[in-house]
DRENDO-1510 file (C-alpha; in Angstrom, 1 decimal, always signed):
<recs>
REC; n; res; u; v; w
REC; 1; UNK; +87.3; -103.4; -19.5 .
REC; 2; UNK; +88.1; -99.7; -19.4 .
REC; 3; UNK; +86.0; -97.0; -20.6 .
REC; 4; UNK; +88.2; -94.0; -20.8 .
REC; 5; UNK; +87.9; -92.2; -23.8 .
REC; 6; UNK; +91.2; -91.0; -25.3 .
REC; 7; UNK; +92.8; -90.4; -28.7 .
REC; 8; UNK; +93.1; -93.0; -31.3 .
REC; 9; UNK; +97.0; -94.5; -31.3 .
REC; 10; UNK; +98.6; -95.9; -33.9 .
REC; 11; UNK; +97.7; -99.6; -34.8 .
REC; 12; UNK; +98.8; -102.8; -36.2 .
REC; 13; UNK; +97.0; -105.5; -38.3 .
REC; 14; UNK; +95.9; -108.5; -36.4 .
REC; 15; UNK; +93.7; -110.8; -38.5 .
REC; 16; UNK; +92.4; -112.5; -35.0 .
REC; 17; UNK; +91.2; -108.9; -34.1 .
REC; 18; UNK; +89.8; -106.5; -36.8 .
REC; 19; UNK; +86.8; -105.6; -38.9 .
REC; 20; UNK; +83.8; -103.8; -37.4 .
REC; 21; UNK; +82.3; -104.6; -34.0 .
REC; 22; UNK; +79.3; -106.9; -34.8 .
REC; 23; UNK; +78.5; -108.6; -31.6 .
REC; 24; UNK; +76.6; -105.0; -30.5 .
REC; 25; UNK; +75.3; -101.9; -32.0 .
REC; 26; UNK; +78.3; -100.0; -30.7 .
REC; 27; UNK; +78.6; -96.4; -32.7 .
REC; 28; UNK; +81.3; -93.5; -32.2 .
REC; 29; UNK; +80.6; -90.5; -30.2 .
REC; 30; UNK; +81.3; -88.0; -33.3 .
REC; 31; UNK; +80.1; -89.8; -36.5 .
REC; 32; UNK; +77.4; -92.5; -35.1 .
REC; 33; UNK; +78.8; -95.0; -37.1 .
REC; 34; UNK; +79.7; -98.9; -36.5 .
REC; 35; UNK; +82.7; -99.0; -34.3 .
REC; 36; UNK; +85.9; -101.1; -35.3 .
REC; 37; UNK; +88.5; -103.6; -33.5 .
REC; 38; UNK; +91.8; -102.6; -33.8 .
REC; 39; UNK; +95.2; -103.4; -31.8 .
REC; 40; UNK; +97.3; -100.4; -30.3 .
REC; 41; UNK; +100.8; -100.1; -31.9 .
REC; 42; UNK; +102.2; -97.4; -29.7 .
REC; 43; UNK; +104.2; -97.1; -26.5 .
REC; 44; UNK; +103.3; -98.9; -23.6 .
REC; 45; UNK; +99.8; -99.4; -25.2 .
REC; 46; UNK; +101.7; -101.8; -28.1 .
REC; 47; UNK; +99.6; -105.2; -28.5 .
REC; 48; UNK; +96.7; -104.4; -26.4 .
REC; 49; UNK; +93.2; -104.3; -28.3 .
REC; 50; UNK; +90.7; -101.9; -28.7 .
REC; 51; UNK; +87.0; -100.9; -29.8 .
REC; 52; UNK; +87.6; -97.2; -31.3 .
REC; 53; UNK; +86.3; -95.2; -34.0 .
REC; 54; UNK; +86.8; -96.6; -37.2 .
REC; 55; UNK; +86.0; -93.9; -39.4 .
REC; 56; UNK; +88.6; -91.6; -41.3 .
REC; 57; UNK; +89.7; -88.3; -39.4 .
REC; 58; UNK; +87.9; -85.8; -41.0 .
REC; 59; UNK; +88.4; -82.2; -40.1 .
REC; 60; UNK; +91.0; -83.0; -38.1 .
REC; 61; UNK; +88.7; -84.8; -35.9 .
REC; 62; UNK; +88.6; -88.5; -34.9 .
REC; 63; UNK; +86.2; -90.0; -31.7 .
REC; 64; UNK; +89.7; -92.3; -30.4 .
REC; 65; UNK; +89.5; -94.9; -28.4 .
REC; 66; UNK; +85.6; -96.1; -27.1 .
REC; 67; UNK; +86.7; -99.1; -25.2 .
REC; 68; UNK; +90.0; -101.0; -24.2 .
REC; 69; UNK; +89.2; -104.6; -24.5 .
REC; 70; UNK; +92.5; -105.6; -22.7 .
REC; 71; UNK; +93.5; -104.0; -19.5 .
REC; 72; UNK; +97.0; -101.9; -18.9 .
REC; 73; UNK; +100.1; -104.0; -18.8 .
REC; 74; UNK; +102.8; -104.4; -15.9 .
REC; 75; UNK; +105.3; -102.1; -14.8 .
REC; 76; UNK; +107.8; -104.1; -15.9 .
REC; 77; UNK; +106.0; -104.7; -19.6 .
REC; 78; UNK; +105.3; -101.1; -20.0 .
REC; 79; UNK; +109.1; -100.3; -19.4 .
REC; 80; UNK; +110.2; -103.6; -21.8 .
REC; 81; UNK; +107.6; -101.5; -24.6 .
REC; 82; UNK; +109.2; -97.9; -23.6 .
REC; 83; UNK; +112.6; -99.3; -24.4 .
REC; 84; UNK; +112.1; -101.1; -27.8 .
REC; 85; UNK; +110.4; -98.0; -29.2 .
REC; 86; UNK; +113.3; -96.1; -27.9 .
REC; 87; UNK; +115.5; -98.4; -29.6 .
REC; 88; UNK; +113.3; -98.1; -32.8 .
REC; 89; UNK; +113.2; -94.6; -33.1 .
REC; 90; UNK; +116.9; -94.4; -32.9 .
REC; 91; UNK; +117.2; -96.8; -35.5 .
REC; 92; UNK; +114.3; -95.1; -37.6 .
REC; 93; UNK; +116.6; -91.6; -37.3 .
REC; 94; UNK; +119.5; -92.9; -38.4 .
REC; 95; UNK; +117.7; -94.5; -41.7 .
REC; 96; UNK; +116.3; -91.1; -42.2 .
REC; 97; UNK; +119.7; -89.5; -41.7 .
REC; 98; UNK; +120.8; -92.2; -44.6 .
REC; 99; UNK; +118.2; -91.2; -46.9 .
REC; 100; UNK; +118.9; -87.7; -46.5 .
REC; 101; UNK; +122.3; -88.2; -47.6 .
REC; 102; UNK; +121.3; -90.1; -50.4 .
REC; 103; UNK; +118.8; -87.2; -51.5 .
REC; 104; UNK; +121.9; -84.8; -51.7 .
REC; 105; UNK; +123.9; -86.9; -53.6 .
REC; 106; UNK; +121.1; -88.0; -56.2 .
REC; 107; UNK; +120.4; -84.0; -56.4 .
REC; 108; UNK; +124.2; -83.1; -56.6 .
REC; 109; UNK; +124.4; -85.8; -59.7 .
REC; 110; UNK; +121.3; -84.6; -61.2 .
REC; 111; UNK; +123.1; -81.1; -61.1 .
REC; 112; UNK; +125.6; -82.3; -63.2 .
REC; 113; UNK; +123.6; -84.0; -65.4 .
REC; 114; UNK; +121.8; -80.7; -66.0 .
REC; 115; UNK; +125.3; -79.1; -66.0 .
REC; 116; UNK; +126.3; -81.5; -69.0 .
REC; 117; UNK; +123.1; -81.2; -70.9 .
REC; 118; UNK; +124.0; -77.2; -71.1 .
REC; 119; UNK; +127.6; -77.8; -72.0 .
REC; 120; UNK; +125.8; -80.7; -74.9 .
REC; 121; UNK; +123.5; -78.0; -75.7 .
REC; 122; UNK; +126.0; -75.2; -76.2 .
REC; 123; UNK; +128.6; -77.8; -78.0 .
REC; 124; UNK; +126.2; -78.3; -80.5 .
REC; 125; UNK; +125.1; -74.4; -81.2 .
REC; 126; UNK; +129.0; -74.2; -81.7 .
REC; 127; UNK; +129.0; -76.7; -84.0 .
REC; 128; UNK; +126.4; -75.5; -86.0 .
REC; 129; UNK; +127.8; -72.0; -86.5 .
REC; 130; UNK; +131.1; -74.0; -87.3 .
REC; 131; UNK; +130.2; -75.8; -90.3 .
REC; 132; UNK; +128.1; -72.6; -91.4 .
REC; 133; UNK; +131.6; -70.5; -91.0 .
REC; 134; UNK; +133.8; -73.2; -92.7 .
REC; 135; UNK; +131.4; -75.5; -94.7 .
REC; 136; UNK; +134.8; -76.9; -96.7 .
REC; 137; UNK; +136.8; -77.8; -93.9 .
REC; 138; UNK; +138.9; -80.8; -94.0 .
REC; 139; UNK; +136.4; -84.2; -93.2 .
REC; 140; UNK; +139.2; -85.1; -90.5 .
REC; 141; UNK; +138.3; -81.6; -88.5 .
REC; 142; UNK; +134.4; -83.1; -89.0 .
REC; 143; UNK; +134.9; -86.3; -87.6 .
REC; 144; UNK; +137.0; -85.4; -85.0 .
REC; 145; UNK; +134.2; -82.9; -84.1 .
REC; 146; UNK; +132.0; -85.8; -84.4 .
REC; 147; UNK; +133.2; -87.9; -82.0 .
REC; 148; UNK; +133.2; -85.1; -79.6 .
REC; 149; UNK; +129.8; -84.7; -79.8 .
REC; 150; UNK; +129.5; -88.4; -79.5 .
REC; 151; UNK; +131.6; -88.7; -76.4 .
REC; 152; UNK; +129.0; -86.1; -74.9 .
REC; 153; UNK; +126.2; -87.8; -75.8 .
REC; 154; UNK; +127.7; -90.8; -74.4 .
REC; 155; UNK; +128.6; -89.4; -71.2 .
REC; 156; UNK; +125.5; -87.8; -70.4 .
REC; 157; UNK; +123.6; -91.5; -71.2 .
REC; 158; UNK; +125.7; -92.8; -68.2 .
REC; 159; UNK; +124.6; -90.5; -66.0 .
REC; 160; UNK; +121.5; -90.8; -66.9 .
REC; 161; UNK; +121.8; -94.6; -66.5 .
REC; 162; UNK; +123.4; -94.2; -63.5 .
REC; 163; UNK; +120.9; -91.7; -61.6 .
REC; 164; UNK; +117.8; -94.1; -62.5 .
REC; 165; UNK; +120.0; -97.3; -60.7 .
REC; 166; UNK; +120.2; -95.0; -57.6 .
REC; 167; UNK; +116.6; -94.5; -57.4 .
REC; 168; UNK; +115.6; -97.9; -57.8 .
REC; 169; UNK; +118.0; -99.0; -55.4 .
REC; 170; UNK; +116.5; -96.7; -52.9 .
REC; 171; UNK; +112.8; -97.8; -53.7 .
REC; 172; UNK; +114.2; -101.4; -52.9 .
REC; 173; UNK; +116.0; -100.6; -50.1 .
REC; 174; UNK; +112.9; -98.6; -48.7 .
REC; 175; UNK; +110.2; -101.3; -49.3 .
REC; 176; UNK; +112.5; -103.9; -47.5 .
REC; 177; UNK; +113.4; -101.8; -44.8 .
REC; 178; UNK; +109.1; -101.5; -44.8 .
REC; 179; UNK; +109.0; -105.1; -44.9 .
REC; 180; UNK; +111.3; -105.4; -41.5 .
REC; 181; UNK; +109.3; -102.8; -40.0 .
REC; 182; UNK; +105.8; -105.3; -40.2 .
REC; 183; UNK; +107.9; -107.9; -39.3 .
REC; 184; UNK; +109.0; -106.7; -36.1 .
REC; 185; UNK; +106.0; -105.8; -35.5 .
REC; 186; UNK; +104.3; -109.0; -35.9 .
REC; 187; UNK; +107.2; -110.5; -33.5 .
REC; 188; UNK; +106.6; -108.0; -30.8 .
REC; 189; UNK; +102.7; -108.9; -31.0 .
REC; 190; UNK; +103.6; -112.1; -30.9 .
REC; 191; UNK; +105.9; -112.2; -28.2 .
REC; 192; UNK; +103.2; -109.9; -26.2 .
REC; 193; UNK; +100.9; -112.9; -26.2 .
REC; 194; UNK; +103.5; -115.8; -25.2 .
REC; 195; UNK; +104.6; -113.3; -22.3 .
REC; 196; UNK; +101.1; -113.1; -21.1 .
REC; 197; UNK; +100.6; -116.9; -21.0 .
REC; 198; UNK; +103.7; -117.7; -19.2 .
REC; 199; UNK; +102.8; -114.6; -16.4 .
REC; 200; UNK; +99.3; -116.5; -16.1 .
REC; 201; UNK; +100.6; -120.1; -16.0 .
REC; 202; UNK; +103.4; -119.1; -13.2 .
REC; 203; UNK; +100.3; -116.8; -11.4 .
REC; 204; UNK; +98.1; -120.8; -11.6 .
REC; 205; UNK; +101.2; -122.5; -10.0 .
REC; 206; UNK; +101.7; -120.0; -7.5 .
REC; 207; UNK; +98.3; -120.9; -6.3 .
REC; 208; UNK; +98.5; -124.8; -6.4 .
REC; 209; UNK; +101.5; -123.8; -4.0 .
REC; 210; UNK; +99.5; -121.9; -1.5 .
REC; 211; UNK; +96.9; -124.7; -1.5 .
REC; 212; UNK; +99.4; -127.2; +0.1 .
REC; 213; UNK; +100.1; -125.9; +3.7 .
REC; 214; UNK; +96.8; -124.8; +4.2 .
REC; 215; UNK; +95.3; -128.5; +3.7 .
REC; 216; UNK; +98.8; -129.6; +6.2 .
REC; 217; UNK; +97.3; -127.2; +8.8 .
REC; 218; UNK; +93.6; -128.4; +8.3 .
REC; 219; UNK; +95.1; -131.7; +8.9 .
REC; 220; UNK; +97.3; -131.5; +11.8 .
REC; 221; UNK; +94.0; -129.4; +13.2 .
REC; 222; UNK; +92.0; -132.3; +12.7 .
REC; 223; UNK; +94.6; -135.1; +14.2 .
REC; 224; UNK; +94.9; -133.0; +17.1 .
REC; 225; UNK; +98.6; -132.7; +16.9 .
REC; 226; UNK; +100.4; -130.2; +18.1 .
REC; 227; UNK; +98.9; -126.5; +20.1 .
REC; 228; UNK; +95.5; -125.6; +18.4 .
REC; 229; UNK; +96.4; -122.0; +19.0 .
REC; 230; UNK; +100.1; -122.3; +17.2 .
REC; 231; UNK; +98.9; -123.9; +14.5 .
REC; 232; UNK; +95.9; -120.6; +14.2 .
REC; 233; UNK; +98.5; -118.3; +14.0 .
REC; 234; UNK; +100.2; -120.1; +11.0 .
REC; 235; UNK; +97.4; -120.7; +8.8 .
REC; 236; UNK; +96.4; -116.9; +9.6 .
REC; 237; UNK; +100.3; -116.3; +8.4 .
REC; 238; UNK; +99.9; -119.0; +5.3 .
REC; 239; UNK; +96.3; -117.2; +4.4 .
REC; 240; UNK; +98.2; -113.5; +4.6 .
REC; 241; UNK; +100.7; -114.7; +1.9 .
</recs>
């Protein structure tokens, strides 16, 4: 275990590995309080677990990391986790880059919406001052004024209509791109842990490999076949591998 202290990172829930620390009376540095279990969601720390400080910054001021339960991973893992977040955060910027535009064109129609209640707003005041001007015009003129008016009104209703879809699309589209997000992060936890187990399983065969020349040297040594000396130099050859 490694007992470098250094700032929280960003974490992920993991049901197996959470809650407070309860098997000692670990506290933080900063706040003396109970620390927590939590699993790194960062860089090349992603999946490994953690004893840290498990109260909210406060200040601006957090104790980070107390203890790494697991210790650093490969080269090679550490390069796989440098790539995927590279790939995520290219991703990620070009969501952003969507939403932005999607911003500019829900303020642009807002605009016009504003634009149209004006135009309602100033049809009307011209109305008004009509029928107080001509009060005995022809009821044609009046309904043909009438349906103006309700042609506005209409028109601005769809836009209103339509600017509400737009945002509720967007909430949906935001809380399933959210949902894909702890997905993929479940899957690269998961995938973390199967990696591990096939590294250790292929590190136990290895081993069962070694095993077998050296008990065909102690062998041979003990049938006398062969130079005693020769057969030295190989097992010290077998036991440098």
């Amino acid at each position: 275990m490694c007992f470098l202290l250094q700032q929280t990172p960003d974490t992920v829930i993991d049901p197996s590995f959470s809650g407070l620390v309860t098997e000692s009376d670990r506290r933080c540095i900063l706040h003396r309080e109970r620390a927590g279990k939590f699993v790194a969601f960062e860089g090349t720390d992603t999946g490994r677990r953690f004893i840290g400080c498990a109260t909210e910054f406060q200040d601006g001021v957090n104790c980070g990391v107390l203890e790494w339960v697991d210790a650093p991973w490969s080269v090679i893992l550490q390069r796989c986790f440098t790539k995927l977040w590279d790939m995520y955060h290219e991703e990620n910027l070009g969501r952003v880059q969507d939403k932005e535009a999607h911003e500019i064109e829900v303020e642009k129609l807002k605009k016009e919406l504003d634009s149209l209640g004006n135009q309602y707003s100033q049809l009307v005041d011209d109305v008004s001052k009509l029928f107080d001007y001509q009060h005995g015009k022809k009821s044609h003129d009046m309904d043909y004024t009438s349906q103006a008016i309700n042609e506005l009104k209409e028109k601005k209703h769809q836009l209103e209509e339509q600017t509400k879809i737009e945002i509720q699309m967007e909430k949906l589209k935001l809380k399933k791109e959210q949902r894909c997000i702890l997905q993929s992060q479940a899957d690269i936890i998961q995938n973390t842990r199967k990696a591990m187990k096939e590294i250790q399983v292929e590190r136990d065969l290895l081993k069962e490999e070694k095993k077998k020349p050296e008990h065909i040297i102690a062998e041979l040594l003990k049938a006398g076949h062969g130079c005693k000396e020769k057969l030295d130099k190989i097992k010290e050859v077998v036991m440098e591998e």
